[in-house]
C-alpha positions in Angstrom: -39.3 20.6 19.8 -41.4 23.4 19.0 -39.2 25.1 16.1 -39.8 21.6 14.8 -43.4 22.0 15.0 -44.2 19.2 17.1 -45.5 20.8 20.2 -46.6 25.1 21.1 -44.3 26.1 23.9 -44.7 29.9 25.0 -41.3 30.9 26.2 -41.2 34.7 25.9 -41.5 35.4 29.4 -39.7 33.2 32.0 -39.7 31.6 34.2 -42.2 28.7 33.1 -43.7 26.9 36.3 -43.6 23.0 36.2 -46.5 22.4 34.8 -46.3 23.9 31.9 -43.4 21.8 31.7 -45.0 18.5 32.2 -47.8 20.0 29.8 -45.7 20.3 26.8 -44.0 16.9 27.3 -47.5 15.2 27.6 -48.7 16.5 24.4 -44.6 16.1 22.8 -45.5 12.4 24.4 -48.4 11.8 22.0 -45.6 12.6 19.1 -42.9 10.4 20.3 -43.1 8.4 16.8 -41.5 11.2 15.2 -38.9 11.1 17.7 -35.2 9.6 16.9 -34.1 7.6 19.6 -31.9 10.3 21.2 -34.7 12.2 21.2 -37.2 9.7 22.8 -34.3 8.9 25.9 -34.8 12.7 26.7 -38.6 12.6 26.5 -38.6 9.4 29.1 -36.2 11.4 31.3 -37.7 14.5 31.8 -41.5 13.0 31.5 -39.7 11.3 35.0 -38.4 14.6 35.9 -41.5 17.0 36.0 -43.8 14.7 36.1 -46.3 16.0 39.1 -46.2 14.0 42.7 -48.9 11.9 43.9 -50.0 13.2 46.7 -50.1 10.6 49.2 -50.0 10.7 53.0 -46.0 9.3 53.2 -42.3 10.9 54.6 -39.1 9.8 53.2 -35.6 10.5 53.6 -32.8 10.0 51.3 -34.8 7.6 48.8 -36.3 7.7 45.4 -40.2 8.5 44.5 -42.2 6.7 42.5 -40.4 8.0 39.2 -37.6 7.0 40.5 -36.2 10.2 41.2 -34.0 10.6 44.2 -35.2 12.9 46.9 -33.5 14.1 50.0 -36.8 14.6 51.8 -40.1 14.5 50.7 -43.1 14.6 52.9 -47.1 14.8 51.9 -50.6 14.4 53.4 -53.7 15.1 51.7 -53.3 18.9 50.4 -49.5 19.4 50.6 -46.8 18.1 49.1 -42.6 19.6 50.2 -39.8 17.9 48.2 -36.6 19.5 49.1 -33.5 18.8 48.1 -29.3 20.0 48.5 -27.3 22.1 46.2 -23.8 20.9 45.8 -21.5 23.1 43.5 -17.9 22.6 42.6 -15.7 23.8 40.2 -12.2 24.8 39.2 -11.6 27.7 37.0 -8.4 28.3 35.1 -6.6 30.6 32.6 -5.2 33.6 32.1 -4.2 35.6 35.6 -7.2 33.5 36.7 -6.8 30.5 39.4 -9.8 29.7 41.6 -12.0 27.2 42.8 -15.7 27.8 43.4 -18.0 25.7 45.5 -21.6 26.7 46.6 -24.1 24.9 49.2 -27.7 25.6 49.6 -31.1 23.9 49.0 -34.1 23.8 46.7 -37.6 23.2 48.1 -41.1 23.2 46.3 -44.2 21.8 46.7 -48.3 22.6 46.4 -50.8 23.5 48.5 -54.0 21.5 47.2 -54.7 21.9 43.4 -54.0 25.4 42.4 -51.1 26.6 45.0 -47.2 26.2 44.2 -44.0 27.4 45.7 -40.4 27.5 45.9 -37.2 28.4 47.8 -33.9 28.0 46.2 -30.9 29.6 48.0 -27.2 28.7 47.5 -24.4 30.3 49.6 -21.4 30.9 46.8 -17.6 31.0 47.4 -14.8 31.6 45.1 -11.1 31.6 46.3 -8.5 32.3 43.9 -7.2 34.9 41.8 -9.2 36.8 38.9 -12.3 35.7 40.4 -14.6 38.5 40.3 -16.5 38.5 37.6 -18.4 41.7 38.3 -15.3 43.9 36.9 -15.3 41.1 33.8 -18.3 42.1 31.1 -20.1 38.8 30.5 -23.9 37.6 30.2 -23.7 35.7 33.4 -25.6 36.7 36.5 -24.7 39.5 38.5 -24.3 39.1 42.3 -24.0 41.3 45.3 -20.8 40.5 47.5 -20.7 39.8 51.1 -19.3 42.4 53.6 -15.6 43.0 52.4 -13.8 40.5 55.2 -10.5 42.3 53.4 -9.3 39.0 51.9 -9.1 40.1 48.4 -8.7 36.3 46.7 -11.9 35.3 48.2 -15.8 36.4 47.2 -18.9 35.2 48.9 -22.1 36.1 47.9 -25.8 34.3 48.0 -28.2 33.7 45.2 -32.0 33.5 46.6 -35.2 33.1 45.0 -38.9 32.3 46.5 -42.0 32.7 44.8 -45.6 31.8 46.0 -48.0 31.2 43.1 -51.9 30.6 43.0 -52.8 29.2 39.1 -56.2 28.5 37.4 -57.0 26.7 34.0 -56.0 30.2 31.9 -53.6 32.2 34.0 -51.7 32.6 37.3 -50.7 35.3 39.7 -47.5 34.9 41.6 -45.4 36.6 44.4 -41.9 36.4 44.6 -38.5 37.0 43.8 -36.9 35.9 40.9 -35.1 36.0 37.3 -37.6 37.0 35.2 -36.7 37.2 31.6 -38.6 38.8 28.0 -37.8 38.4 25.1 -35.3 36.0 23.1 -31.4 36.6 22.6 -28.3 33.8 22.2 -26.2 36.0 25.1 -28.4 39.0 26.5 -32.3 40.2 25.7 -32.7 43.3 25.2 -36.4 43.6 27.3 -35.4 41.8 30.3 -32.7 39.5 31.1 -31.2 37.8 34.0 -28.3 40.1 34.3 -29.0 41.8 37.7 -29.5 39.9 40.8 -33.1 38.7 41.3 -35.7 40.8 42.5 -39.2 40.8 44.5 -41.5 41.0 42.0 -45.7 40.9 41.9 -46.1 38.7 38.3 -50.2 38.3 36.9 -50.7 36.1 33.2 -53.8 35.1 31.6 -54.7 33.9 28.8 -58.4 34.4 27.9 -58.1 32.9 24.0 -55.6 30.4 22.5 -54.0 33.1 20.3 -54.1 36.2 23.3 -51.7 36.5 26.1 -51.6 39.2 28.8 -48.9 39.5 31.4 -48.3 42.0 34.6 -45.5 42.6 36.3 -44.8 44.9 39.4 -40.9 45.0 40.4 -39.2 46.1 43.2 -36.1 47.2 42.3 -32.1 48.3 43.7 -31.1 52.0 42.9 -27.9 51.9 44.7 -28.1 55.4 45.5 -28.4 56.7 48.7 -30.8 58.7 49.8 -28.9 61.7 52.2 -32.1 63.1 53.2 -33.0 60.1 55.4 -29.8 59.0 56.6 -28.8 59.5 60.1 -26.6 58.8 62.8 -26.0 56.1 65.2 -23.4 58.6 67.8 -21.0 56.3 67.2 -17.8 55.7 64.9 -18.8 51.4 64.2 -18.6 51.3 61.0 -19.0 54.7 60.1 -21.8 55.2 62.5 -24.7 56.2 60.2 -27.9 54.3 59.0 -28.1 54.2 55.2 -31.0 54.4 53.4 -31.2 53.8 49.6 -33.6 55.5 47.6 -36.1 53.4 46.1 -37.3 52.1 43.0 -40.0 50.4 41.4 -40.3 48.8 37.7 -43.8 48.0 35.9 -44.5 46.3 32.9 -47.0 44.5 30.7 -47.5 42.9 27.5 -49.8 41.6 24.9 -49.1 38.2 22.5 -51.2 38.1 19.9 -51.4 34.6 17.5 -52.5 35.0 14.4 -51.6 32.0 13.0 -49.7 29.1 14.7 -47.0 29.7 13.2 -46.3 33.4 14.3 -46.7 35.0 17.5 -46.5 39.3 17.5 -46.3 40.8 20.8 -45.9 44.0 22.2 -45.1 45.6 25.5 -44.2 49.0 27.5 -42.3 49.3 30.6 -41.6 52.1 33.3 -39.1 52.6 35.9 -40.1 55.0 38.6 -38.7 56.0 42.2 -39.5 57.2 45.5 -42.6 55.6 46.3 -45.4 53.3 44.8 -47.3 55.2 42.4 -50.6 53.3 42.3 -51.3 53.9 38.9 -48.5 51.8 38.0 -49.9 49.4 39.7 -53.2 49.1 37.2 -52.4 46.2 34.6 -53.9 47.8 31.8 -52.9 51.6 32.9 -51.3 53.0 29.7 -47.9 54.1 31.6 -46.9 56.8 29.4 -49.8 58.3 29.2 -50.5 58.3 33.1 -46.9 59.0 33.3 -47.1 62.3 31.1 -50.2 63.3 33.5 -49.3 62.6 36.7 -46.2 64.9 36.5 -47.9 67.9 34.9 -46.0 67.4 31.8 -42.7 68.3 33.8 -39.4 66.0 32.6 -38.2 67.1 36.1 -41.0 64.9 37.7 -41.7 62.2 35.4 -40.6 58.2 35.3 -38.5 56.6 33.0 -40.6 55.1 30.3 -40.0 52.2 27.2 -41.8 50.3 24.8 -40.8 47.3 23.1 -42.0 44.6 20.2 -41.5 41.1 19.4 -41.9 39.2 16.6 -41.5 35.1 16.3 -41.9 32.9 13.9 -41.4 29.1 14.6 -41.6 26.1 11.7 -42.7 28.6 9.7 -39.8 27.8 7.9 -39.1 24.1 8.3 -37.4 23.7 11.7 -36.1 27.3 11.8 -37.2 29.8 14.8 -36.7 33.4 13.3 -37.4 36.7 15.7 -36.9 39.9 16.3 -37.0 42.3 19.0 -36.9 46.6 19.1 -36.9 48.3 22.4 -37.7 51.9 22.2 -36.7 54.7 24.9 -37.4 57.6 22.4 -37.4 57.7 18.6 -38.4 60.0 15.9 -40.2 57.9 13.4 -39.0 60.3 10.2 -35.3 60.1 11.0 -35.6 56.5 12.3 -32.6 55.3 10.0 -30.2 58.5 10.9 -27.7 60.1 13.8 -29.1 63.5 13.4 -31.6 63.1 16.1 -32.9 61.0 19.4 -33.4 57.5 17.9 -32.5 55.9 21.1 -33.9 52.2 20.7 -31.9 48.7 19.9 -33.1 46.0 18.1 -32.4 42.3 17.4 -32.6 40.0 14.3 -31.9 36.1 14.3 -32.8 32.5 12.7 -31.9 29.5 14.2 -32.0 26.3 12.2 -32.8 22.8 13.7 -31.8 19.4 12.5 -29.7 21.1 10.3 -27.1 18.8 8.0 -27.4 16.0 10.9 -30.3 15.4 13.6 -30.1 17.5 16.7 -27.9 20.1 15.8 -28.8 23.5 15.8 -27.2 26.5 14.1 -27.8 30.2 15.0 -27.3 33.4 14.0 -28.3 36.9 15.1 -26.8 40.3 15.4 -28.2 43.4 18.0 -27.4 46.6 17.7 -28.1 49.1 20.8 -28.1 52.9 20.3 -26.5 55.4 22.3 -28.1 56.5 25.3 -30.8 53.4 25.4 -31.6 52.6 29.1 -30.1 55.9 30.8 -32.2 58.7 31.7 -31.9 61.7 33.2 -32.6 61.0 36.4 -29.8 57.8 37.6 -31.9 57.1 40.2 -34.4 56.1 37.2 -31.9 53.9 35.0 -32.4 50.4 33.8 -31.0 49.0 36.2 -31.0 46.8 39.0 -28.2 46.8 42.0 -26.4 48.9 39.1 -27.1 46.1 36.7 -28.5 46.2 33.7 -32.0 45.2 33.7 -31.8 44.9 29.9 -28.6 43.5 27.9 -25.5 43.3 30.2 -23.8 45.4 27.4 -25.8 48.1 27.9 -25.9 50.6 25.0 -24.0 52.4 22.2 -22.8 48.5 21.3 -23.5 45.9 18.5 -22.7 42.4 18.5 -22.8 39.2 16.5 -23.1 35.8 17.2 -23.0 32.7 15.6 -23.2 29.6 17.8 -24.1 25.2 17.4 -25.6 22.9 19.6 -24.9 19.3 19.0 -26.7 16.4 21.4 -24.8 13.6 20.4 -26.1 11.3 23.1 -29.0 11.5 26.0 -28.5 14.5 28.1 -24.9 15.5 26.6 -25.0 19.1 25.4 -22.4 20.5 23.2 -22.7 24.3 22.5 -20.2 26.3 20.4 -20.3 30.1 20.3 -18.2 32.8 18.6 -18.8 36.4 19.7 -18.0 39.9 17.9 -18.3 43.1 19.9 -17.6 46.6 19.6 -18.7 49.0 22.3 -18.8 53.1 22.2 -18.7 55.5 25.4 -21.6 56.1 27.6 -21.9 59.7 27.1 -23.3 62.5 29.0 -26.8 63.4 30.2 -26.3 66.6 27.9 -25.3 64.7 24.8 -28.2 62.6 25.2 -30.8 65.2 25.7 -29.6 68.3 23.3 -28.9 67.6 19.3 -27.1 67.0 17.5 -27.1 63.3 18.9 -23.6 61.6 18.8 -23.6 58.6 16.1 -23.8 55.9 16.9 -19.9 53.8 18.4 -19.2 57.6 19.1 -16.1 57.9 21.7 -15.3 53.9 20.6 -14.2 51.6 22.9 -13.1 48.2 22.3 -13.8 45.4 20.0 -14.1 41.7 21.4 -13.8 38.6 19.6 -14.8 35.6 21.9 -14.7 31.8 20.9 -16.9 29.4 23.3 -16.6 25.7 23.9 -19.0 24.0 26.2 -20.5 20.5 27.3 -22.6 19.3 29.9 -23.9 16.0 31.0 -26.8 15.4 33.1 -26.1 12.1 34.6 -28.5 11.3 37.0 -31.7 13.8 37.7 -30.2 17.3 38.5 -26.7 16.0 38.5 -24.7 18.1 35.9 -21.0 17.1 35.0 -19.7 20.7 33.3 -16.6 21.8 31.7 -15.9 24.5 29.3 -13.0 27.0 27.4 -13.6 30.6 26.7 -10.7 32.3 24.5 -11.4 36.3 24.8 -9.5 38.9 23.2 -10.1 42.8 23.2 -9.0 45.0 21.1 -8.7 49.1 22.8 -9.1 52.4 20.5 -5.5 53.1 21.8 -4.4 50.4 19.9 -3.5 47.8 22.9 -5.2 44.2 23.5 -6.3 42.2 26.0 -6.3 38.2 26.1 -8.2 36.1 28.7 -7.9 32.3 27.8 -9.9 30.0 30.1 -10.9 26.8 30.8 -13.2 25.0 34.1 -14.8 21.7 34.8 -16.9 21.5 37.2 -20.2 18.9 39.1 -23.5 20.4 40.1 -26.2 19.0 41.9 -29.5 20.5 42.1 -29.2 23.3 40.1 
């Protein structure tokens, strides 16, 4: 609705609270004339869907509010308000040297405290059982997850997403607590800034908004280094389980950002991030604190001592051109503006470029296209403590770097609530490389020690039926082509019913 103009919806930076939800429908309300009638079905729905609870002294059980939207439990007096309600997950998924059923449990809770306090808890306990179900060792854009203990059955994973924020909001801006996905940027299958790749972190997250066309946002991250730190490790004198307490060392992530409007039609932004490690550094944890800059100071000039700093820019235009969201993104770990457009030295960034197209030949379809290219060496570091990385995830794009990739995809909405999405993927990935490579010239160019090509076809449809009850399916055909000259095919196909997620 907003590449068609109709309503301003800020979507850089997820996620978007509730409100701002409900905000953009009301005002989308107000312009339900130019609505088909597709469209209008979906307005009514989700108006019923985040529309905010009255809060009125009342407990129920296994009934429907007011909007008529079925709750498990709800319960409110005069300054709080708790809905809560289950997550049922189950699925089977099916293909090539891949069998398995998944099924997850859990629960969703949220609520307010008075006017200006909101929270949430979402946890769901995961299982897959089968063969060819981890899908850590398979490259995709789909969350990351840290498994259980090994119980030493090898066709079963387990593994628990969790997410719980507290938030305190005001007419312009918000601060919030909590851990979370928290996304920048915008990509069809990965963002380059941040994406929801790695596991969710605890996270400190400030926005305001002091003018219509000026956003500011915060974020402090705690982060995963997966190394472990020897120096603090010790021994339990015994042999349980290898008898020693393991410490990891940590790691922190900062970032902020600027969105400047100069016309409603374009939005510029522009943003720098750090990754640091060992302990908070507080000047990291001063919004407006150029990092770099402190960064260079604080360790005397020494590479040895300093953090792992980036910048990055965004540029999005939306009905602009009729209907058509174009944007762009560059992240920057180190470039030399002269030689920006050669090998020969340390142009280590990756950048984005895509148009999608709405309504295009037929009401609600949408056509995309967009290609990213990621140099060598973008998101590593010298230090691996300090890579961008979370739980050994990417923090960025799950492909990490020395990679391009293009992408052409549809999305049809033939009916209320049914989502059709078609996607075909091209992908060829270089080598990693060595800390020496990337820090002495001459640079290696760029797909240096190739890799692979993939070419990936995508068929998916959803229906919501009722209020956060999803009927999925989908088919994935994957082939990957090796240097050496060998291939890889992966054909799949699931279907699947969700509720609450």
């Amino acid at each position: 609705m907003s590449q068609k103009g109709l309503i301003v919806f800020d979507d850089l930076i997820q996620p978007i609270s509730r409100t701002k939800i409900h905000e953009a429908l009301n005002t989308l309300n107000e312009e339900k004339d130019k609505l088909s009638s597709i469209e209008k079905n979906e307005l009514a729905f989700y108006l019923r869907e985040y529309a905010p609870d009255k809060i009125t002294s009342k407990t129920d059980l296994l009934k429907n509010d007011e909007k008529k939207r079925w709750r498990a439990f709800s319960a409110a007096d005069k300054d709080f308000l708790i809905n809560v309600d289950p997550i049922i997950q189950a699925g089977v998924i099916s293909g090539t040297n891949t069998n398995y059923f998944r099924r997850g449990i859990g629960m969703n809770a949220w609520g307010n405290i008075g006017k200006h306090i909101g929270f949430q808890f979402y946890g769901n306990d995961v299982n897959l059982n089968g063969t060819g179900a981890d899908t850590n060792s398979f490259p995709n854009a789909n969350p990351g997850f840290v498994k259980q203990s090994d119980s030493g059955n090898h066709k079963a994973i387990n593994y628990t997403e969790i997410r719980a924020s507290f938030s305190y909001s005001w007419k312009n801006g918000s601060v919030s607590f909590g851990q979370d996905y928290l996304t920048w940027g915008y990509g069809e299958n990965g963002k380059m800034v941040l994406s929801d790749k790695s596991p969710a972190y605890p996270y400190f997250r400030l926005d305001y908004q002091p003018f219509k066309w000026l956003h500011f946002n915060y974020v402090h991250a705690w982060l995963n280094s997966n190394m472990v730190d020897s120096s603090k490790t010790y021994s339990y004198y015994n042999t349980v389980y290898g008898g020693k307490r393991i410490f990891y060392i940590p790691k922190f992530m900062a970032t902020h950002s600027i969105t400047v409007k100069p016309s409603k039609y374009l939005d510029v932004s522009l943003g720098e991030s750090i990754i640091y490690s060992e302990q908070i550094n507080a000047g990291y944890l001063i919004p407006l604190m150029f990092f770099k800059v402190y960064d260079n100071v604080s360790s005397n000039g020494n590479i040895l001592a300093g953090d792992n700093g980036q910048f990055f820019f965004q540029l999005s235009s939306k009905n602009w051109i009729k209907k058509t969201h174009l944007y762009a993104t560059m992240f920057i770990d180190e470039i030399r503006i002269t030689q920006i457009f050669t090998d020969s030295n340390r142009n280590q960034l990756g950048f984005n470029l895509g148009a999608s197209v709405t309504d295009a030949f037929i009401p609600y379809l949408t056509l995309t296209g967009e290609y990213t290219r990621v140099n060598p060496f973008v998101y590593s570091n010298l230090n691996p403590v300090q890579y961008y990385t979370n739980h050994s995830f990417n923090v960025g794009d799950w492909m990490g770097n020395n990679f391009d990739r293009l992408i052409l995809s549809a999305r049809y909405t033939p009916a209320s609530r049914v989502k059709l999405y078609a996607r075909y993927q091209y992908i060829r990935k270089g080598g990693a490389g060595t800390a020496l490579q990337q820090y002495f010239l001459p640079e290696p160019p760029f797909l240096f020690d190739y890799q692979y090509a993939t070419k990936e076809i995508l068929l998916q449809c959803s229906y919501e039926w009722k209020h956060n009850l999803y009927i999925q399916g989908y088919a994935n055909f994957f082939n990957q082509k090796f240097n050496s000259g060998t291939s890889f095919t992966k054909n799949t196909v699931s279907i699947g019913i969700n509720y609450g997620l």
